[in-house]
Backbone atoms as SQL, in Angstrom:
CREATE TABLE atoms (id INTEGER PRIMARY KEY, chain TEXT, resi INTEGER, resn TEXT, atom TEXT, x REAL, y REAL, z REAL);
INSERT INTO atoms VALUES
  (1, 'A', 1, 'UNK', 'N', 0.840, -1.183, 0.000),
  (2, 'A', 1, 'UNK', 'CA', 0.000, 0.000, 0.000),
  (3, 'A', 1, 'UNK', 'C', 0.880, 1.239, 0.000),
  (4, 'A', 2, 'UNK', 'N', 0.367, 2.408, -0.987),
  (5, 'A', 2, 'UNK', 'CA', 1.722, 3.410, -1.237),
  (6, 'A', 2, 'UNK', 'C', 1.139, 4.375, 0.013),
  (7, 'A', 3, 'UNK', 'N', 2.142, 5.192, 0.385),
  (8, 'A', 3, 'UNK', 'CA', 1.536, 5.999, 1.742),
  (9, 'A', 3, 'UNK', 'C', 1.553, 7.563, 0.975),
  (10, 'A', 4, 'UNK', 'N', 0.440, 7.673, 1.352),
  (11, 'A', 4, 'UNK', 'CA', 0.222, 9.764, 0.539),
  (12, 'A', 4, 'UNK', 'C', 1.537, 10.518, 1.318),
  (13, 'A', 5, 'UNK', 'N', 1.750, 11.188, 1.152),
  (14, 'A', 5, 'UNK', 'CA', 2.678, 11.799, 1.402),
  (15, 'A', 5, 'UNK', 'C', 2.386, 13.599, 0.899),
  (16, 'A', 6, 'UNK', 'N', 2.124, 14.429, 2.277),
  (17, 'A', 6, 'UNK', 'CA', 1.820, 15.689, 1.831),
  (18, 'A', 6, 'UNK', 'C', 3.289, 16.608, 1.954),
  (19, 'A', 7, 'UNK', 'N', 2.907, 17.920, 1.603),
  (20, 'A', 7, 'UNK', 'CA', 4.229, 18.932, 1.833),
  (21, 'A', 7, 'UNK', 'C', 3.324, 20.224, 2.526),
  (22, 'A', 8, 'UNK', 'N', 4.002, 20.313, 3.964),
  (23, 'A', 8, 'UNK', 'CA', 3.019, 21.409, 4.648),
  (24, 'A', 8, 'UNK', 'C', 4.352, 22.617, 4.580),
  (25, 'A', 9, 'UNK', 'N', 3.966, 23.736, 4.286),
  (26, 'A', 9, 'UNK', 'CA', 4.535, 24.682, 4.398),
  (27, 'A', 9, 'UNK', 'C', 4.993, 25.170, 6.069),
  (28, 'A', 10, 'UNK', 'N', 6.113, 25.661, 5.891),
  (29, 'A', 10, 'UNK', 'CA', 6.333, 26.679, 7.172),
  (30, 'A', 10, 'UNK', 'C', 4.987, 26.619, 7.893),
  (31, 'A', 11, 'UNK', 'N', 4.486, 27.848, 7.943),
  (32, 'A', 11, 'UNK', 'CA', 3.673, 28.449, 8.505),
  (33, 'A', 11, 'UNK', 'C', 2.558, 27.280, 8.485),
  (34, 'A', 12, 'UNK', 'N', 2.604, 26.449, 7.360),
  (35, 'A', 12, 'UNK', 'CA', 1.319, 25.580, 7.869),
  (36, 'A', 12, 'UNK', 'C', 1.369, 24.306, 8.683),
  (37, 'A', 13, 'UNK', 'N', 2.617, 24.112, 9.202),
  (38, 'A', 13, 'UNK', 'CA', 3.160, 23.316, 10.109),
  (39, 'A', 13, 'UNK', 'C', 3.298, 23.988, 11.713),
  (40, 'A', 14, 'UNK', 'N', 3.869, 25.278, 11.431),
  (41, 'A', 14, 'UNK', 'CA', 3.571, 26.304, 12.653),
  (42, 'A', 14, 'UNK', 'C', 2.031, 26.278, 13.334),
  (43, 'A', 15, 'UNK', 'N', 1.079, 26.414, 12.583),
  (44, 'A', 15, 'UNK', 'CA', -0.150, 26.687, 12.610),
  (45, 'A', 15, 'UNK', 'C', -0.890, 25.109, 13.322),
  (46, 'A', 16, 'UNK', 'N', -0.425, 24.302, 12.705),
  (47, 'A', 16, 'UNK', 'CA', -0.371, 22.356, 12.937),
  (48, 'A', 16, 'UNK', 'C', 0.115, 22.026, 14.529),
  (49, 'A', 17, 'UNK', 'N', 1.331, 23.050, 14.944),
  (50, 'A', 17, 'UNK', 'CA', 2.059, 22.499, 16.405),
  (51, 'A', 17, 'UNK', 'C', 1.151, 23.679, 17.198),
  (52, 'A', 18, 'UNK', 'N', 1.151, 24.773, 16.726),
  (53, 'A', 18, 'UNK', 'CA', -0.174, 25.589, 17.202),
  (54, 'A', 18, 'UNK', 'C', -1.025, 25.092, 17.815),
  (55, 'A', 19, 'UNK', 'N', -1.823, 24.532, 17.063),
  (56, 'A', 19, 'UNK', 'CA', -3.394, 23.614, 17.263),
  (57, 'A', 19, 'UNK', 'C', -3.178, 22.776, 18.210),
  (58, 'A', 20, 'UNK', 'N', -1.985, 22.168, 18.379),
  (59, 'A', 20, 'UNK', 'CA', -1.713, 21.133, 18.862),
  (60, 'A', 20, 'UNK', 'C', -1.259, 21.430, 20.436),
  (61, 'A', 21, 'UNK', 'N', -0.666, 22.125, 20.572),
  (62, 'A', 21, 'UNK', 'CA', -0.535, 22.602, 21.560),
  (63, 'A', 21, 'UNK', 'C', -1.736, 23.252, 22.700),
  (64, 'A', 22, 'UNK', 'N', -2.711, 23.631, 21.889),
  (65, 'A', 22, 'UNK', 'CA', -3.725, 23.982, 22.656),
  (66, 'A', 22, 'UNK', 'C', -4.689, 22.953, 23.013),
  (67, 'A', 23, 'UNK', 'N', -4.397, 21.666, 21.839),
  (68, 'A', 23, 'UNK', 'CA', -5.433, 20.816, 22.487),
  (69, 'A', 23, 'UNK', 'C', -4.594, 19.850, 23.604),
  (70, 'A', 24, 'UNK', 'N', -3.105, 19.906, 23.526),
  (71, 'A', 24, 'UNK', 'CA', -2.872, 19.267, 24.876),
  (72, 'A', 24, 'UNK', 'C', -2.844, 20.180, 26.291),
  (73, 'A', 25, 'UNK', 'N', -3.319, 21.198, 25.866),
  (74, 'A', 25, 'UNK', 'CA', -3.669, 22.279, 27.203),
  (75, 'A', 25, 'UNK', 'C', -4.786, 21.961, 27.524),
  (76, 'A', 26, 'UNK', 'N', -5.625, 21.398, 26.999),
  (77, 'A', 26, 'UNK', 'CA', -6.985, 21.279, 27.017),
  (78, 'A', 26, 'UNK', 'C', -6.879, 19.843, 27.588),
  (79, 'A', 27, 'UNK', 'N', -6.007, 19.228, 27.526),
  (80, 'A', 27, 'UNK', 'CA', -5.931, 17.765, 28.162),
  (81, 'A', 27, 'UNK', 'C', -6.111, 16.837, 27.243),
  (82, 'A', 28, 'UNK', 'N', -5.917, 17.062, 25.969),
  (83, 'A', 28, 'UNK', 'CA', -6.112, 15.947, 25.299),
  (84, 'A', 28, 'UNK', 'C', -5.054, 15.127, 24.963),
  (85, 'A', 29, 'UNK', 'N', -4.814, 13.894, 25.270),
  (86, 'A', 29, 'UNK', 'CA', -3.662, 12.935, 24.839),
  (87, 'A', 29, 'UNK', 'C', -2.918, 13.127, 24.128),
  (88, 'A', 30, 'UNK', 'N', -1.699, 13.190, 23.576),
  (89, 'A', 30, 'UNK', 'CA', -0.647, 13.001, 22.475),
  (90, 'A', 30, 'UNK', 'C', -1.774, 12.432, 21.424),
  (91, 'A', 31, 'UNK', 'N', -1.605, 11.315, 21.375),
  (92, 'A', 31, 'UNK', 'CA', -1.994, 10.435, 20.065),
  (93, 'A', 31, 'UNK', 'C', -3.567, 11.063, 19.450),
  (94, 'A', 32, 'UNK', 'N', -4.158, 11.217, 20.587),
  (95, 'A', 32, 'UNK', 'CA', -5.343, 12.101, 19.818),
  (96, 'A', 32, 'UNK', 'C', -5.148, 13.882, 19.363),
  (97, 'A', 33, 'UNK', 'N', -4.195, 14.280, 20.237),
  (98, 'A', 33, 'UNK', 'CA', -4.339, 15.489, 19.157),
  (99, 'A', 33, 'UNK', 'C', -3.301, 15.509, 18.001),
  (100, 'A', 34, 'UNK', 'N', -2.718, 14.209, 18.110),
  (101, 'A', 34, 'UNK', 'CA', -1.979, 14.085, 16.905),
  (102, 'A', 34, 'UNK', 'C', -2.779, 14.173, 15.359),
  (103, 'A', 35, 'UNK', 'N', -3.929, 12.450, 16.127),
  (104, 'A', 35, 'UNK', 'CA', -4.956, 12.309, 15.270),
  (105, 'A', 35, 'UNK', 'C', -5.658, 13.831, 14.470),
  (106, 'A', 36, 'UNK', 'N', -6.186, 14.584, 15.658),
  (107, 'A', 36, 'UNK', 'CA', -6.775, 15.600, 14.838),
  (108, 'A', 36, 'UNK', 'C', -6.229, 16.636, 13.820),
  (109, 'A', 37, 'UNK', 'N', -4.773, 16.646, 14.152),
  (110, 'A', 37, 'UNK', 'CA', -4.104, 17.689, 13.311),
  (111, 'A', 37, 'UNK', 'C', -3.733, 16.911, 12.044),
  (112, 'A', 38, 'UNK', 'N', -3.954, 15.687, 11.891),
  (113, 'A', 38, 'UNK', 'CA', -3.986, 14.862, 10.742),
  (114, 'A', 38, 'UNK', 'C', -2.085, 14.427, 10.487),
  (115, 'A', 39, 'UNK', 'N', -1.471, 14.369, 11.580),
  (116, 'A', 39, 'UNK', 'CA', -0.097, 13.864, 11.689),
  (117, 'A', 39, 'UNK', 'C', -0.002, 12.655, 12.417),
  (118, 'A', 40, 'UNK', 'N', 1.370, 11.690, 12.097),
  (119, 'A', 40, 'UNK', 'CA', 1.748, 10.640, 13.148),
  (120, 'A', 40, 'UNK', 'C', 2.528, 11.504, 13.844),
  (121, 'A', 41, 'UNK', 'N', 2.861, 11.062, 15.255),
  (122, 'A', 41, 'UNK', 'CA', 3.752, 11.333, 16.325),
  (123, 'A', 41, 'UNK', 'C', 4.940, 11.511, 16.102),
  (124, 'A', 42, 'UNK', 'N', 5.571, 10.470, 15.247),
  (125, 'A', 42, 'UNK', 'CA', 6.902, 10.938, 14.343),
  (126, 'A', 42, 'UNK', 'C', 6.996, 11.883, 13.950),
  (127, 'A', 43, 'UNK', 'N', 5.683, 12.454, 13.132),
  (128, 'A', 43, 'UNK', 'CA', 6.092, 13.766, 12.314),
  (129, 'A', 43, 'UNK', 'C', 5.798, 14.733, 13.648),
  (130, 'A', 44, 'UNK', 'N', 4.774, 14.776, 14.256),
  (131, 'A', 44, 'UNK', 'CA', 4.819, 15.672, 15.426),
  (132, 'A', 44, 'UNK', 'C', 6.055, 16.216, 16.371),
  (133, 'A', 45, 'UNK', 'N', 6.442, 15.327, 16.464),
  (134, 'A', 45, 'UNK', 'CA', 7.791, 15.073, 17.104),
  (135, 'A', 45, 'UNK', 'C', 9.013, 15.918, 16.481),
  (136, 'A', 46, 'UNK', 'N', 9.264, 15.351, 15.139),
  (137, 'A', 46, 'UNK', 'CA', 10.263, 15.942, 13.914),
  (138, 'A', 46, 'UNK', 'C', 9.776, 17.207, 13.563),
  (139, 'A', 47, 'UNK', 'N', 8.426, 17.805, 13.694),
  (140, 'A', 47, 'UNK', 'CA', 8.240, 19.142, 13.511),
  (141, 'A', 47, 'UNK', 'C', 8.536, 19.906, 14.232),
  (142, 'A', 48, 'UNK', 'N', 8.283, 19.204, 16.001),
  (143, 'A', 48, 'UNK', 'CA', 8.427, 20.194, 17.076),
  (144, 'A', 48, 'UNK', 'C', 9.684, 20.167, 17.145),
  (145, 'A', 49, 'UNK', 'N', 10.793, 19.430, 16.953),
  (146, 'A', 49, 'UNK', 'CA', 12.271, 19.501, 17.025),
  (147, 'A', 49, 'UNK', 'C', 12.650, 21.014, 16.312),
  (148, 'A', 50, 'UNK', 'N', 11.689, 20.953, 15.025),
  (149, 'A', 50, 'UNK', 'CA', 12.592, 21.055, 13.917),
  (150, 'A', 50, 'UNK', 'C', 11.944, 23.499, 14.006),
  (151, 'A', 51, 'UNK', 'N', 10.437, 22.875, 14.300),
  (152, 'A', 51, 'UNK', 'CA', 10.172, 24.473, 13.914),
  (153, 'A', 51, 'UNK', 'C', 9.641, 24.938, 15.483),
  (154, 'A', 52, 'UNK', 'N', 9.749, 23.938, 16.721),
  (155, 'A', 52, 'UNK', 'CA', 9.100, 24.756, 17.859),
  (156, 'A', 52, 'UNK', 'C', 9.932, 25.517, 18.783),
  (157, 'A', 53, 'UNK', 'N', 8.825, 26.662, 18.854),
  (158, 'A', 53, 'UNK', 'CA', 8.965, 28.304, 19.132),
  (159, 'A', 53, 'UNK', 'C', 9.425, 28.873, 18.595),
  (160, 'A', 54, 'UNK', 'N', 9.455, 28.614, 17.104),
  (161, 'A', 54, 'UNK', 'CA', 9.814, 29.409, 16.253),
  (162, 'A', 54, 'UNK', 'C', 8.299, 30.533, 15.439),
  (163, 'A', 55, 'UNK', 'N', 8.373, 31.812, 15.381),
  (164, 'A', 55, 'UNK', 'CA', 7.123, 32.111, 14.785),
  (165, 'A', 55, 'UNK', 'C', 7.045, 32.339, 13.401),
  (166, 'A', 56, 'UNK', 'N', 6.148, 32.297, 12.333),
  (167, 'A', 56, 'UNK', 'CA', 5.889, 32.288, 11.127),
  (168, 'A', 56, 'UNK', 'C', 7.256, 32.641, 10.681),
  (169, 'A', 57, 'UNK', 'N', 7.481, 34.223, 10.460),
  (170, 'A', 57, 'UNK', 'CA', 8.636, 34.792, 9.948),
  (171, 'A', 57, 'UNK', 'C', 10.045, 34.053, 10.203),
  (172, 'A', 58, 'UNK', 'N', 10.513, 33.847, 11.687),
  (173, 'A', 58, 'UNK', 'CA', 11.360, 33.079, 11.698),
  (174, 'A', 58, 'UNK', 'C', 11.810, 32.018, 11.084),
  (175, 'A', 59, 'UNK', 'N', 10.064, 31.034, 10.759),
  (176, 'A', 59, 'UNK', 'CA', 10.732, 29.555, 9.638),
  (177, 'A', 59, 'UNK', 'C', 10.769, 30.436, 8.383),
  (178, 'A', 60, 'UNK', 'N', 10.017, 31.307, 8.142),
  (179, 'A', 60, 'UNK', 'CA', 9.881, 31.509, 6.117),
  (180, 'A', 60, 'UNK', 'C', 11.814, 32.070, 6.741),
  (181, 'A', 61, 'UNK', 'N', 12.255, 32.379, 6.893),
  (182, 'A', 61, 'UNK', 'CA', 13.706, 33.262, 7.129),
  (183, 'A', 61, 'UNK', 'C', 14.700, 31.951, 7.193),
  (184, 'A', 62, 'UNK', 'N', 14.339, 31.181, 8.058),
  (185, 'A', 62, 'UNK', 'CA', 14.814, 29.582, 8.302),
  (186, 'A', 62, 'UNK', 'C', 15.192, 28.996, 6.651),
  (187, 'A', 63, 'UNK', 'N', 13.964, 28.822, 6.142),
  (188, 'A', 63, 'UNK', 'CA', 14.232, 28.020, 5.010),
  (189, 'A', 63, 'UNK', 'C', 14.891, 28.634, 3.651),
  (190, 'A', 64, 'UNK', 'N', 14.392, 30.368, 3.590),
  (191, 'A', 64, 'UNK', 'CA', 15.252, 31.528, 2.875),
  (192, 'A', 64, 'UNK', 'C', 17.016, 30.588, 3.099),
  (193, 'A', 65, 'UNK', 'N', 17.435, 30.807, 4.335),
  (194, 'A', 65, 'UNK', 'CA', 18.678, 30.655, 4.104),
  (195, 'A', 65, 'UNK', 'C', 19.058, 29.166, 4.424),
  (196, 'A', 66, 'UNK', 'N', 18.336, 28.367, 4.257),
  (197, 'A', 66, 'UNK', 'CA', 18.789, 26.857, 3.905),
  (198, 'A', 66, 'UNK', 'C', 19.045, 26.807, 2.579),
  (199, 'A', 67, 'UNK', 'N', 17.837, 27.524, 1.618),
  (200, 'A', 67, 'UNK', 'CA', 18.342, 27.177, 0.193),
  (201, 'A', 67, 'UNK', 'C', 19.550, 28.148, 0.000),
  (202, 'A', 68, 'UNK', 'N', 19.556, 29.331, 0.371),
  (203, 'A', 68, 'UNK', 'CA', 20.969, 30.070, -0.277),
  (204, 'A', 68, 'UNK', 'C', 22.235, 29.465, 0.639),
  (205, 'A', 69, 'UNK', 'N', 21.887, 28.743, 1.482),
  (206, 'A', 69, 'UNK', 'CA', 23.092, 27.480, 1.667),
  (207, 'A', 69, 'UNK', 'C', 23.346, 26.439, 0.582),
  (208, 'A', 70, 'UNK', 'N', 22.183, 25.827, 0.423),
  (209, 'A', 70, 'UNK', 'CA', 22.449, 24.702, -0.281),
  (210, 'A', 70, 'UNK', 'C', 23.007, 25.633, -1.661),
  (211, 'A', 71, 'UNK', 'N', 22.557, 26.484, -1.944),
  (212, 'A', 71, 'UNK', 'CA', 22.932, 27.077, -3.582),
  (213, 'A', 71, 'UNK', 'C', 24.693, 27.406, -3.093),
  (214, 'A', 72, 'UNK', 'N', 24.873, 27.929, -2.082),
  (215, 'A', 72, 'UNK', 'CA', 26.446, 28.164, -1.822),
  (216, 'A', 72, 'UNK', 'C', 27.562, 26.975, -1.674),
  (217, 'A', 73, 'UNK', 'N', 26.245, 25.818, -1.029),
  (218, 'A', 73, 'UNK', 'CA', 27.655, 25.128, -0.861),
  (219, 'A', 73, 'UNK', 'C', 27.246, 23.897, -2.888),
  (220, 'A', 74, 'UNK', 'N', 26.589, 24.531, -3.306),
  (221, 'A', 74, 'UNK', 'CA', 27.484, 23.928, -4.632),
  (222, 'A', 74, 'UNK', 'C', 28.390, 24.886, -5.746),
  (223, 'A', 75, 'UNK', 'N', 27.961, 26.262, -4.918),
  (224, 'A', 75, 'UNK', 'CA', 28.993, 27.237, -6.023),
  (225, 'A', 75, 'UNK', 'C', 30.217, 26.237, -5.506),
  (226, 'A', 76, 'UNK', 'N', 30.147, 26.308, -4.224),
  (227, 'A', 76, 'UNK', 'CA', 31.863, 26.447, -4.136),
  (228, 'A', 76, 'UNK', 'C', 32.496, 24.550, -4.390),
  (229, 'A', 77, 'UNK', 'N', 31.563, 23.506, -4.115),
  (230, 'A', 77, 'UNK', 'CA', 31.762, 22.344, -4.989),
  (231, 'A', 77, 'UNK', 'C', 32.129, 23.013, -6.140),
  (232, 'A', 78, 'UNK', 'N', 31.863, 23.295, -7.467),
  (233, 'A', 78, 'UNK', 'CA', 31.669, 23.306, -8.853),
  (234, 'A', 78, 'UNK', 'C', 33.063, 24.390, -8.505),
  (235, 'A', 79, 'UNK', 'N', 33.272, 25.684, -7.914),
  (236, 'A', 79, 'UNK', 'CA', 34.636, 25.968, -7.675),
  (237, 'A', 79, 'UNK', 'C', 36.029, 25.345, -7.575),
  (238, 'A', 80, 'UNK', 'N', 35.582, 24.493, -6.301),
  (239, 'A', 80, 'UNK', 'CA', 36.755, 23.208, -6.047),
  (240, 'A', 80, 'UNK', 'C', 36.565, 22.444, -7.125),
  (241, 'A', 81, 'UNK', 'N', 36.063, 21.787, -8.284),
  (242, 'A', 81, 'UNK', 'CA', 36.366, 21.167, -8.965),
  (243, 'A', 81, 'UNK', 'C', 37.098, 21.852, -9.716),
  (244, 'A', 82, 'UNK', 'N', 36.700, 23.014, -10.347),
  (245, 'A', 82, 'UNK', 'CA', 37.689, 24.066, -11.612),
  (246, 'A', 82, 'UNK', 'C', 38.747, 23.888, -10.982),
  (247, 'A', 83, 'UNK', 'N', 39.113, 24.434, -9.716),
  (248, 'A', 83, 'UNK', 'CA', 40.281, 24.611, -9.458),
  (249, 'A', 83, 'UNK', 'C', 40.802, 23.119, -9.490),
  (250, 'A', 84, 'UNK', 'N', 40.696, 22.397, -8.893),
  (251, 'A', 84, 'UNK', 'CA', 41.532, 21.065, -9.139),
  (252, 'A', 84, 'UNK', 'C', 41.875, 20.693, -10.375),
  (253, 'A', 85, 'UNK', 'N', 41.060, 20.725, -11.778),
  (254, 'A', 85, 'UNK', 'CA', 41.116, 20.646, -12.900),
  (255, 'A', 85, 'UNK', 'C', 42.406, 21.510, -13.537),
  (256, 'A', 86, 'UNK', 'N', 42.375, 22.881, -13.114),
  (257, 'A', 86, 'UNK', 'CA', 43.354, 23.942, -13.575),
  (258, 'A', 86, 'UNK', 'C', 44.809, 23.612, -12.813),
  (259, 'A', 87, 'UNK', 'N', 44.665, 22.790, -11.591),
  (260, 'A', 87, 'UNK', 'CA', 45.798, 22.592, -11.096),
  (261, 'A', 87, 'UNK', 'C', 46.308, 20.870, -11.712),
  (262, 'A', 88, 'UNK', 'N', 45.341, 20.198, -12.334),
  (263, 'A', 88, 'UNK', 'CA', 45.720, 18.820, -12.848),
  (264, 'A', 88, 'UNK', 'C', 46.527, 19.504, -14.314),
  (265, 'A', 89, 'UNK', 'N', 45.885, 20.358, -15.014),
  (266, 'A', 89, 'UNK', 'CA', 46.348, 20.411, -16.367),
  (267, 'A', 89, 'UNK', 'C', 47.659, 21.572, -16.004),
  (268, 'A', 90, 'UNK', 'N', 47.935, 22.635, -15.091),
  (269, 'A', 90, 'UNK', 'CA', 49.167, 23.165, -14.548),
  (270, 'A', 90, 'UNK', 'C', 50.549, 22.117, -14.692),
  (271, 'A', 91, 'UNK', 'N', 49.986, 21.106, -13.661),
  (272, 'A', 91, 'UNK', 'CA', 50.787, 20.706, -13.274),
  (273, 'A', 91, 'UNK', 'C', 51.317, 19.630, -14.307),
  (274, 'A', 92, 'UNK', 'N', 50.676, 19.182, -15.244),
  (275, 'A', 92, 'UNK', 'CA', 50.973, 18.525, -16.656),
  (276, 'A', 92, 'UNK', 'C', 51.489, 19.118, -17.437),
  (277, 'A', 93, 'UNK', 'N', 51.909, 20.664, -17.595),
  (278, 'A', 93, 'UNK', 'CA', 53.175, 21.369, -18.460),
  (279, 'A', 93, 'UNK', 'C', 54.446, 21.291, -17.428);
């Protein structure tokens, strides 16, 4: 059986530990306000690691500079390769 697999945005994961948080103020079990926010505990868990007490702006800012990481660290891969290349064919005259 294939498992759906969604993509919640920032803020709509913020909004998810949100909810969630108020219904275990309210006394409701882990596993059921898991149930209602439509997550397993794993992901509950891996979200609250990943985005709790963080507010809206903070994750959209969060993930801003994950990708201009990931885009930096392949300039400078694709850098280190030129240069190794220019120093293989250098060093062959």
């Amino acid at each position: 059986m294939a498992t759906r697999q969604r993509r919640y945005t920032a803020e709509a994961i913020i909004g998810k530990l949100r909810e969630a948080e108020v219904l275990l103020g309210q006394g409701v079990s882990l596993g059921e306000a898991c149930r209602r926010i439509g997550v397993t505990r794993q992901t509950y868990y891996r979200w609250r690691r990943e985005y709790g007490g963080l507010r809206t702006d903070q994750a959209q800012r969060m993930k801003q500079l994950e990708k201009e990481n990931a885009r930096l660290k392949k300039l400078v891969a694709d850098l280190s390769l030129d240069k190794q290349i220019l120093q293989e064919a250098a060093s062959g005259n």
